[in-house]
Each structure stands twice: as structure tokens, then as C-alpha cells.
C-alpha positions as CSV (number, residue, x, y, z in Angstrom):
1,X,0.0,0.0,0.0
2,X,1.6,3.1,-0.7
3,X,0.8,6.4,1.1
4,X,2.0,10.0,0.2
5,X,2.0,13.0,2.6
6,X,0.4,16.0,1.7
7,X,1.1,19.5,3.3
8,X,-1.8,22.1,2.1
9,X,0.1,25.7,1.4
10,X,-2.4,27.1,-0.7
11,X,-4.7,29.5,1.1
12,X,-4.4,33.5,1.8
13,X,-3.9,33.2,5.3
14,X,-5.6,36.4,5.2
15,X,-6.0,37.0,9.0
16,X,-2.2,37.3,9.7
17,X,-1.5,40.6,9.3
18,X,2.3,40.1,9.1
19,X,5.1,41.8,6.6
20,X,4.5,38.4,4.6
21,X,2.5,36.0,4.3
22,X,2.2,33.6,7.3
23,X,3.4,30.4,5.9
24,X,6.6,32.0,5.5
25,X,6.8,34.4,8.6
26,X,10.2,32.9,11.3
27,X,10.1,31.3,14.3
28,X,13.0,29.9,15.8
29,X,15.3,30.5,12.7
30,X,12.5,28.5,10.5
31,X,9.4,29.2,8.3
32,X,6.4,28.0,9.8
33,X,6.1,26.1,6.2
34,X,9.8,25.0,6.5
35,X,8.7,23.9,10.1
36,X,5.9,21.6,9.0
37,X,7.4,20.4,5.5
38,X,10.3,18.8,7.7
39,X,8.2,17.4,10.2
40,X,6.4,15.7,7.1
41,X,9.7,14.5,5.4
42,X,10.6,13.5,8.3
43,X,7.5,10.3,8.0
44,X,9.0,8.6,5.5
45,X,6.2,8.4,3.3
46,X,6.3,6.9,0.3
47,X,6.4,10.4,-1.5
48,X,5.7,13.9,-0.6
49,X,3.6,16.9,-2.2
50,X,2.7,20.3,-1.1
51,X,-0.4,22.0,-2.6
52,X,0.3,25.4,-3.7
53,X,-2.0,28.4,-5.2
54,X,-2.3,32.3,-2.9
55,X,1.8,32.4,-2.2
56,X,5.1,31.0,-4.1
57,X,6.9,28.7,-1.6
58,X,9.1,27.6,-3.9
59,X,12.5,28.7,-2.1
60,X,11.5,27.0,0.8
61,X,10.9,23.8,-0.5
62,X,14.0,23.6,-2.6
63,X,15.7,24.5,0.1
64,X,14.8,21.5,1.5
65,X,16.6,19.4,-0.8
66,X,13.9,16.9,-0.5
67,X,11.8,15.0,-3.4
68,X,8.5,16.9,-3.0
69,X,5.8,17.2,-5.5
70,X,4.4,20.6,-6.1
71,X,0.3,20.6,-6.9
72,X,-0.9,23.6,-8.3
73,X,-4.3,24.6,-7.2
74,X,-5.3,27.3,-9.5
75,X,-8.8,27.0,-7.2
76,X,-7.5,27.9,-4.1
77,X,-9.8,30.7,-3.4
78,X,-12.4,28.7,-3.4
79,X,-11.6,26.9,-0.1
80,X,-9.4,24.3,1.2
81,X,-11.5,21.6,-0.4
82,X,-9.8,22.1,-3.5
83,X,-6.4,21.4,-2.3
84,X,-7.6,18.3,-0.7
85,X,-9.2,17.3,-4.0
86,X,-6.3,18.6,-6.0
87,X,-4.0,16.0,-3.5
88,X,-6.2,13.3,-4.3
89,X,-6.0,13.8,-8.1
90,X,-2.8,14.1,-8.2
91,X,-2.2,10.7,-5.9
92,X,-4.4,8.9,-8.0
93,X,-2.6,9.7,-10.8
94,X,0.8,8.5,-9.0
95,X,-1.0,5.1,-8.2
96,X,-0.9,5.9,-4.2
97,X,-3.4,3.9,-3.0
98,X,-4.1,6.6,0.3
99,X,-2.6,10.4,1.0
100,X,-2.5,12.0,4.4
101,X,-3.0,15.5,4.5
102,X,-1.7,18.2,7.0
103,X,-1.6,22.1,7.0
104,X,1.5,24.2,6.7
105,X,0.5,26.6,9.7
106,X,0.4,23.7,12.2
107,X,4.5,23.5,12.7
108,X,4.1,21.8,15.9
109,X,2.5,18.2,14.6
110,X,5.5,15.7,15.1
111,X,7.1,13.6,12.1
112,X,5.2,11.1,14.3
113,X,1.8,12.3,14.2
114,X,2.1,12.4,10.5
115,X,3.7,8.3,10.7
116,X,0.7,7.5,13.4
117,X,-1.9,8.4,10.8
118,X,-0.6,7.0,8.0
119,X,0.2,3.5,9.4
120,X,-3.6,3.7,10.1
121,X,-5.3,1.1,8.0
122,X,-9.1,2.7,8.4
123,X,-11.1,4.5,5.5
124,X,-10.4,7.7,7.4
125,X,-7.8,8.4,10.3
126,X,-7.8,11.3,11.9
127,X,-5.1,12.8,14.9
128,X,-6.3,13.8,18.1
129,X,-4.7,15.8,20.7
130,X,-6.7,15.0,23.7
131,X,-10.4,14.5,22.9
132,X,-10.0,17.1,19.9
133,X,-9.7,16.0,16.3
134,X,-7.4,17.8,13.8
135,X,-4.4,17.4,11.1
136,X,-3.3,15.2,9.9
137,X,-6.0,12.8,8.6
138,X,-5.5,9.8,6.2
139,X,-7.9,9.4,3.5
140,X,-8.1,6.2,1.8
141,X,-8.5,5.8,-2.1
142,X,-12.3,4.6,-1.4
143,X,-13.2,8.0,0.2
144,X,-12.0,10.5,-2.6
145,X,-15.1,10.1,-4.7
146,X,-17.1,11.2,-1.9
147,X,-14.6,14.8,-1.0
148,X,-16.3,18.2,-1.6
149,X,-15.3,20.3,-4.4
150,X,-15.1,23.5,-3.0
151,X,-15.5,25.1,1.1
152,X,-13.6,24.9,3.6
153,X,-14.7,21.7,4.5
154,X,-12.1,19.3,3.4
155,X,-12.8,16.1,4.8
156,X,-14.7,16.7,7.3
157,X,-18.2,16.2,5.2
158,X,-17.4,12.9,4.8
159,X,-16.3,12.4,8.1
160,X,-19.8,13.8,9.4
161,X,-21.8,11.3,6.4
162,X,-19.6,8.1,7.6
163,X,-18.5,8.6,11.2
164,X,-18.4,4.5,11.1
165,X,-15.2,4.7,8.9
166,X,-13.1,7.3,11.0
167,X,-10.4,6.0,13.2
168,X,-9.3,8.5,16.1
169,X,-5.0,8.2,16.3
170,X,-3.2,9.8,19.0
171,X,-1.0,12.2,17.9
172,X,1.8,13.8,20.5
173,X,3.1,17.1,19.8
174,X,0.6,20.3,19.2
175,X,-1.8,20.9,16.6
176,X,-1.9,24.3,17.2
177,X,-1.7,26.7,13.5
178,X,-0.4,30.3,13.3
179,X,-3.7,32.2,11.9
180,X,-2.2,35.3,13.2
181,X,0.6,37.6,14.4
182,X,-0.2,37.1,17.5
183,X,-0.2,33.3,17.2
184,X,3.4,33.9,15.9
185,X,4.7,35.9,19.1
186,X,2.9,33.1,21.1
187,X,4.2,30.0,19.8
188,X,7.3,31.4,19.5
């Protein structure tokens, strides 16, 4: 079964009111996208992507030095539906038989959070921090048919329709995300 990792860096991230765009403000010497793509690498999946469309990352992921596929999502405003259903296009097309998807503001979920998820063999995993669900979740092949098409939904529509075929997986580190500024200072 082979699984890819997908890190969604495609939306405006329009309530961080920052000098740049939050995906690539610094913490700690790092991007907050540089701080999540490595977490990611880090998984050993069987290949990486990162969904791109509001702001070029392209530095910081060859900067990486890594083998990571960039998806274009030339529909990014109209919700982070998009990207997940541009990451399962473009995973069907490379003959991965599940993806599991994270955001690029959350640079405190572990390398094995992402691993936890994937080695999850249910429809739908998702992490949880405590009793809260959040990134990443694994979708299986079966489910993409049934992903919206635009909203900021994601997966979570499915997951509502077909709570039978979500698996909870504990996840250690934080899923907190950096939405704003102040988030930045915070986490800092």
C-alpha cells in the first residue's frame, strides 16, 4: 500500500496581518512552512507533495533538498476543499493507494503524528490531541469520490456522512496553527 504526505500551502492566510504571508513568517530560525514540511519529510512516506496556489513557496521547498511534488491549485480561493481534492488527483494519478494531509500553519504536529496516521489502515484516520480531532488525517482511495469540491470543508463532510469509517489516532506534539501575528509571538 503506498501512502503519500500532503502539506496544504495554498490559502491567503488572510487573518495574519504580518510583513509576509504567514506560511513563510520565522520562528526559531525556520518558516512556519519550513517547520511543518520537515516534520512531514521526516514520516517517510512513500512520497511527498505540497499544494500550492495564494503564495510562491518555492525557495523554501528547494531549500529542502527533498523529493516533494508541487500541486498547483489554480482554485485555491475557493476553499481548502480544492487542495484536498487537487492531493487526491494528483495521488491517484501516481497510483498511491491513500494520502494524508496536513496544513503548513500547524509546525508543531511531530514527524510522528504524521507516521501514526498514516500507518492507520481505516477509511479515514484522523489525529487527536486529547479529545480534539485535527491534522493530519489519512484518506483512503475509497473515500476520494465522496470529497467536496469546494468550502472549507475538506474532509470533514465525509467524516460527518460516515463517522463509522473514522479511526481516532493519538498524535503527541501540538496541533496548534499560526492564523495570526499574535499566534506567531505566542508559539514562538
Amino acid at each position: 500500500m503506498s501512502t503519500a504526505g500532503v502539506l496544504l500551502a495554498a490559502g491567503a492566510g488572510t487573518r495574519f496581518a504580518g510583513p509576509q504571508h504567514k506560511l513563510l513568517a520565522v520562528m526559531d530560525g525556520h518558516s512556519v512552512v519550513s517547520r511543518a514540511l520537515e516534520s512531514l519529510l521526516g514520516a517517510s512516506l512513500d512520497a511527498v507533495a505540497v499544494v500550492t496556489g495564494a503564495v510562491d513557496v518555492s525557495e523554501v521547498l528547494a531549500a529542502t533538498g527533498g523529493d516533494i511534488a508541487v500541486i498547483d491549485n489554480d482554485r485555491w480561493e475557493s476553499g481548502i476543499a480544492s487542495s484536498v481534492r487537487c492531493a487526491a488527483s494528483w495521488a491517484a494519478r501516481q497510483g498511491h493507494d491513500a494520502i494524508v494531509v496536513g496544513l503548513a500553519d500547524q509546525p508543531f504536529v511531530t514527524a510522528a503524528s504524521w507516521q501514526a496516521v498514516a500507518d492507520c489502515a481505516a477509511p479515514i484516520a484522523v489525529g487527536t490531541y486529547g479529545a480534539r480531532r485535527r491534522n493530519p488525517v489519512r484518506l483512503a482511495r475509497e473515500v476520494w469520490p465522496l470529497l467536496p469540491y469546494g468550502g472549507d470543508d475538506g474532509g470533514r463532510t465525509v467524516m460527518r456522512r460516515f463517522p463509522e469509517i473514522v479511526v481516532p489516532v493519538a498524535c503527541e506534539g501540538s496541533p496548534n496553527d499560526i492564523d495570526t501575528v499574535e499566534d506567531l509571538r505566542r508559539w514562538s
